[in-house]
C-alpha positions in Angstrom: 30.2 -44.9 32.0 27.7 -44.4 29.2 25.4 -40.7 30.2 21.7 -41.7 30.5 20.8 -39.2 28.0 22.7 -41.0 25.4 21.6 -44.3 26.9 18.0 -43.4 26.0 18.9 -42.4 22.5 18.9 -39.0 22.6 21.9 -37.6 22.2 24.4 -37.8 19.4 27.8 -39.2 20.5 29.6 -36.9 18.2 33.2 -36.1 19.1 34.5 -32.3 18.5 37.7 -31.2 18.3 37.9 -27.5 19.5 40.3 -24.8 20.1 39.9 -23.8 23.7 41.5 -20.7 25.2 44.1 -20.6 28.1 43.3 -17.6 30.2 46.9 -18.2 32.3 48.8 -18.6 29.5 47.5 -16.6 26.6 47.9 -19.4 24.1 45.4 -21.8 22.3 45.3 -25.6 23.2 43.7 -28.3 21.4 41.4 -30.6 23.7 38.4 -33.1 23.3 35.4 -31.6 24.1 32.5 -34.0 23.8 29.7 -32.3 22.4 27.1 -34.5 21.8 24.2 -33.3 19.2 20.6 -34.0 20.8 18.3 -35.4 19.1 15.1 -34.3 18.4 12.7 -36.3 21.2 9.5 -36.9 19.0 11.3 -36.7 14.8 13.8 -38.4 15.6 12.3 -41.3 13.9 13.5 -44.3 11.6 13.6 -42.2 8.4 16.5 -41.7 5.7 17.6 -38.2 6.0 18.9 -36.3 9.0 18.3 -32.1 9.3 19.8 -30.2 11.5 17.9 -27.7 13.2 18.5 -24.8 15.9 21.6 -27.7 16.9 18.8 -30.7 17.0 18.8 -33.8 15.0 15.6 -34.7 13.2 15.7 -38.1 10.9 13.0 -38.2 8.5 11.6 -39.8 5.5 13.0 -37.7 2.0 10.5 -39.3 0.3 8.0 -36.7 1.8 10.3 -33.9 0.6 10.7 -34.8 -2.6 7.3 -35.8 -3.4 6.2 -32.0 -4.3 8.7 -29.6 -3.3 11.0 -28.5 -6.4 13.6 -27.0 -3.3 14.0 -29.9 -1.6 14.8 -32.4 -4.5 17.5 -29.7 -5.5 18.9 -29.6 -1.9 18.6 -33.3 -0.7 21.5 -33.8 -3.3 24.7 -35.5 -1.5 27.8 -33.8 -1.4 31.1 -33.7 0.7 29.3 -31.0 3.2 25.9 -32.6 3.8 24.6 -36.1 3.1 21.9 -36.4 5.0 23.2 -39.0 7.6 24.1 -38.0 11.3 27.8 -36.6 10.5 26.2 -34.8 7.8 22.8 -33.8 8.2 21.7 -31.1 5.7 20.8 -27.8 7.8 17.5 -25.8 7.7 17.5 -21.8 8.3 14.4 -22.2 10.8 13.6 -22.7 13.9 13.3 -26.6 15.7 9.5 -25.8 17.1 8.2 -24.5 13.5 9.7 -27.3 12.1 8.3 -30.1 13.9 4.5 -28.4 13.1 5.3 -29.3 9.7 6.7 -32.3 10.1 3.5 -32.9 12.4 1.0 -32.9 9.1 2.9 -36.1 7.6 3.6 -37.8 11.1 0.3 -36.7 13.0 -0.9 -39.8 15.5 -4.3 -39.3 14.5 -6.3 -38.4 11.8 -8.1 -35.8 13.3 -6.5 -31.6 12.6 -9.2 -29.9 13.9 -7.1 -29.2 17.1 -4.8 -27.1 15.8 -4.8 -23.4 16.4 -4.7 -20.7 14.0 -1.1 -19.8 14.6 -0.2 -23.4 14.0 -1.8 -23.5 10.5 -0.3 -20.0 9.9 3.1 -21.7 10.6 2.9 -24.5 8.2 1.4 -22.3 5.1 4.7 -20.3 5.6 7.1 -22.7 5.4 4.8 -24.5 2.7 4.9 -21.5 0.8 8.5 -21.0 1.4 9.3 -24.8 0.3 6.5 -25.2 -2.1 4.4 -28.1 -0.6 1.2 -26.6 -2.6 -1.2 -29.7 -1.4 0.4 -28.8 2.1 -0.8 -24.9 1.2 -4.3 -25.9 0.9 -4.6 -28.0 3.8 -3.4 -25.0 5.8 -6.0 -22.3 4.3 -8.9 -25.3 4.4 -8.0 -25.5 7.9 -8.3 -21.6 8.4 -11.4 -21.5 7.2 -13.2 -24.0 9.2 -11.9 -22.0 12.6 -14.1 -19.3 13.9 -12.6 -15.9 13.4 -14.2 -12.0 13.4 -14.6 -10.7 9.7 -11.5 -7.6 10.1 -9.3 -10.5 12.2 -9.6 -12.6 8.7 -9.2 -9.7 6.6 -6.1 -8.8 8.5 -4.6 -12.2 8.7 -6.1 -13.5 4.8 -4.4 -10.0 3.9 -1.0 -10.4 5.7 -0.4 -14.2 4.1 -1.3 -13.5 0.8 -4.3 -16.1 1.0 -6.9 -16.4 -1.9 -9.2 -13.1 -1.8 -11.8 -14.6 -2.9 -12.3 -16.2 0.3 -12.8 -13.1 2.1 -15.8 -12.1 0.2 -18.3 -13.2 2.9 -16.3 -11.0 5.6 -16.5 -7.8 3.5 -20.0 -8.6 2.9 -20.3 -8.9 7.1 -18.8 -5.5 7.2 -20.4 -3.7 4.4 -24.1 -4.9 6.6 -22.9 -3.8 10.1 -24.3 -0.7 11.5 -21.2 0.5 12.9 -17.7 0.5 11.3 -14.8 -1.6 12.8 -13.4 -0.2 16.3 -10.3 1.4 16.4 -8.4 -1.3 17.9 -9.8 -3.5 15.1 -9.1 -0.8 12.0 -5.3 -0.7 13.3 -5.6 -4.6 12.0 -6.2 -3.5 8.3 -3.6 -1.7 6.0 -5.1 1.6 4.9 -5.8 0.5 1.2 -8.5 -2.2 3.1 -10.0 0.6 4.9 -10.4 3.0 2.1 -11.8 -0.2 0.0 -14.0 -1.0 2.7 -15.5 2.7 2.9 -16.2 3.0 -0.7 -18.1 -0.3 -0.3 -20.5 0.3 2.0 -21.3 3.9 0.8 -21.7 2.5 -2.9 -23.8 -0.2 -1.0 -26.1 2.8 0.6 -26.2 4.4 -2.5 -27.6 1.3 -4.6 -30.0 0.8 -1.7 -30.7 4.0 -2.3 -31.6 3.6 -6.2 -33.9 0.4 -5.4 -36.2 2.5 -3.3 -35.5 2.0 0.2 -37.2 4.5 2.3 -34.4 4.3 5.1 -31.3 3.4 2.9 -28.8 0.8 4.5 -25.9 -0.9 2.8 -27.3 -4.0 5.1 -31.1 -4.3 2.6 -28.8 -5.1 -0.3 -29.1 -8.6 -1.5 -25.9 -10.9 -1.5 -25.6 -10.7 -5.1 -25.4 -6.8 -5.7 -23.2 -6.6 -2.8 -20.9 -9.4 -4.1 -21.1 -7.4 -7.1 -19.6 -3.9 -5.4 -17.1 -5.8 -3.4 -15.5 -7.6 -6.3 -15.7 -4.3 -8.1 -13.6 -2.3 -5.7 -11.5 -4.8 -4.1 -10.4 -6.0 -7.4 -10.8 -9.8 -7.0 -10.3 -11.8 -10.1 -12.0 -15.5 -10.4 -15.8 -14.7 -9.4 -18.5 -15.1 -11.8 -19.5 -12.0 -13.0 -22.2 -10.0 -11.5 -24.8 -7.7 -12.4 -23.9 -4.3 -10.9 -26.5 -1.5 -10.5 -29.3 -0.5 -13.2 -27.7 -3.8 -14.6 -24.6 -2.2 -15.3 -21.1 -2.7 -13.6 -21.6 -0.2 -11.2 -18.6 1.6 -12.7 -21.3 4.4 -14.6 -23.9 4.4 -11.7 -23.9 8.3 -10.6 -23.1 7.4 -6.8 -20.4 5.1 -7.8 -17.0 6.0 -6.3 -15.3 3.2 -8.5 -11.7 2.2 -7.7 -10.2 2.6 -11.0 -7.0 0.1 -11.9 -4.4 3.0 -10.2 -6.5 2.3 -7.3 -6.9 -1.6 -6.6 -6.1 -2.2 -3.3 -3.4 -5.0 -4.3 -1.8 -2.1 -6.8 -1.9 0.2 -3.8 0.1 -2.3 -1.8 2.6 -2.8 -4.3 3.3 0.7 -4.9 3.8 0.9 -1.5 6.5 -1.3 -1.7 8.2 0.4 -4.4 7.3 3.7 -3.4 10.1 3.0 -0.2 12.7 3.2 -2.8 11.0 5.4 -5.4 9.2 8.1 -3.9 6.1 7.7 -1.4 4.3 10.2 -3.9 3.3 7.0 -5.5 1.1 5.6 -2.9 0.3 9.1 -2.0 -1.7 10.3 -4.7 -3.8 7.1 -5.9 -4.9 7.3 -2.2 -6.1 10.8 -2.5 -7.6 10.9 -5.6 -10.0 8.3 -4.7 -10.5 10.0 -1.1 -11.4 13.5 -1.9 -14.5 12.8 -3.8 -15.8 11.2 -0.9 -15.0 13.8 1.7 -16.3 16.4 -0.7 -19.1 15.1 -2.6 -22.4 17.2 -1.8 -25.3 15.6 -0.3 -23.5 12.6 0.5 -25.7 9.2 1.7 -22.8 8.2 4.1 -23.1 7.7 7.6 -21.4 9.8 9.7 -19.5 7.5 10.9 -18.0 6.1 7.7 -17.6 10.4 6.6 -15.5 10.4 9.5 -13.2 7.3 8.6 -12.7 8.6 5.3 -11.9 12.5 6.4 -9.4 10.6 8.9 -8.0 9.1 6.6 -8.0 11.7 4.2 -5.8 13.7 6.3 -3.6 10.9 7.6 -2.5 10.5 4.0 -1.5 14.1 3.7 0.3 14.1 7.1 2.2 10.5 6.3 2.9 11.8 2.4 3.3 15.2 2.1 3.0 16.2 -2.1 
């Protein structure tokens, strides 16, 4: 009698031969144990290659592989292991629920995305990323940025995926015009290296507002433009047209300006991090510091004391985490 599961075209009826043990006798038998592979219930479809994924079968189109990804039209190459057919599907390193979300952006019922969540989208720019679908990458950060997310939650997630930083102008320039600094809970979000960019920001925002007059000086008077201006300046980000800094300078000579020089970016900072694991943590250490102390000692000082108190903090965490 056929199973029903197999009936209805979900399971595989693959036959393997394995080596089962015999508790009485202490010796190895050879028996047929049907095992049959399931398939997967929704790609499972009427394609041309079979994966194999977390033990499920998923039969797609290889066209859609190939198209753009330089991995896949290496891999999809038949051999005497893998040919893409049931026997031999070709297996993916990657879970069966990740997979079918990327499988969903060709195979999607409707043409509508806009009812995806975030983590969703997260999901398919990594394994786009990983595979190289670059149209498949900007879908995914086009889709991010049409969904409604606080400014440090985009910094944090923008930051952790690598995604254009660019795009996260507009939520520096939402923090650099708050009254109050991130909470607690939402500064654990950011790396340190964000922090201390975000800091020097809105005090070299006070300061210009300072310059042009104001008689209660707030980073939030500026105008987008000189605040574009400071951000792309300390954060490093490449791409933006340039802008007029204060007294029409670059900001870099202003005598408030706590510049980030190149030892400091914030992406050079990260990746001394990295190598500073292998190489010594007094590289991260000191480029840290030496843009911190001139803000926690500068006399007469326009910051708030709020943002004073984020940079002493953080001052001293640096010491405590890398002691010179």
């Amino acid at each position: 009698m056929i199973p029903a599961a197999l009936a209805r075209g979900h399971l595989n009826p693959i036959i393997h031969l394995t080596l089962v043990h015999d508790v009485d006798k202490h010796s190895p038998s050879c028996s047929a144990d049907i095992q049959p592979i399931p398939r997967h219930t929704e790609y499972y479809l009427d394609g041309n290659t079979t994966f194999l994924v977390e033990g499920q079968l998923f039969r797609v189109h290889r066209y859609f592989f190939e198209r753009e990804s330089e991995f896949f039209r290496n891999y999809l190459i038949p051999s005497d292991e893998c040919d893409g057919t049931d026997e031999k599907p070709y297996s993916l390193d990657v879970t069966s629920e990740d997979f079918a979300k990327l499988l969903w952006v060709w195979y999607n019922p409707s043409y509508h995305r806009e009812d995806q969540p975030r983590d969703t989208w997260l999901t398919i720019l990594t394994l786009a990323r990983r595979w190289g679908f670059e149209s498949i990458i900007e879908l995914a950060i086009y889709q991010l940025e049409q969904l409604e997310m606080g400014a440090t939650e985009r910094i944090a997630i923008y930051t952790e995926h690598e995604i254009d930083k660019r795009l996260l102008i507009p939520s520096y320039i939402e923090l650099c015009r708050s009254p109050t600094l991130p909470s607690l809970a939402e500064a654990a979000w950011l790396p340190m290296e964000i922090l201390l960019g975000l800091t020097v920001s809105r005090e070299r925002a006070l300061c210009r507002a300072a310059e042009l007059g104001s008689c209660s000086p707030t980073s939030a008077v500026l105008e987008d433009e000189d605040l574009v201006a400071i951000i792309v300046d300390v954060f490093g980000i490449e791409g933006v047209a340039d802008q007029p800094g204060p007294s029409g300078t670059d900001g870099t000579n202003s005598p408030h300006s706590t510049h980030l020089t190149s030892n400091d970016d914030p992406q050079t900072l990260h990746e001394q991090g990295l190598q500073g694991q292998g190489q010594g943590e007094e590289q991260v250490a000191l480029p840290l510091l030496e843009a911190l102390l001139p803000l926690v000692l500068r006399p007469n000082t326009l910051m708030s004391y709020g943002d004073l108190g984020l940079v002493t903090l953080t001052f001293f965490c640096c010491i405590l985490a890398y002691p010179l």
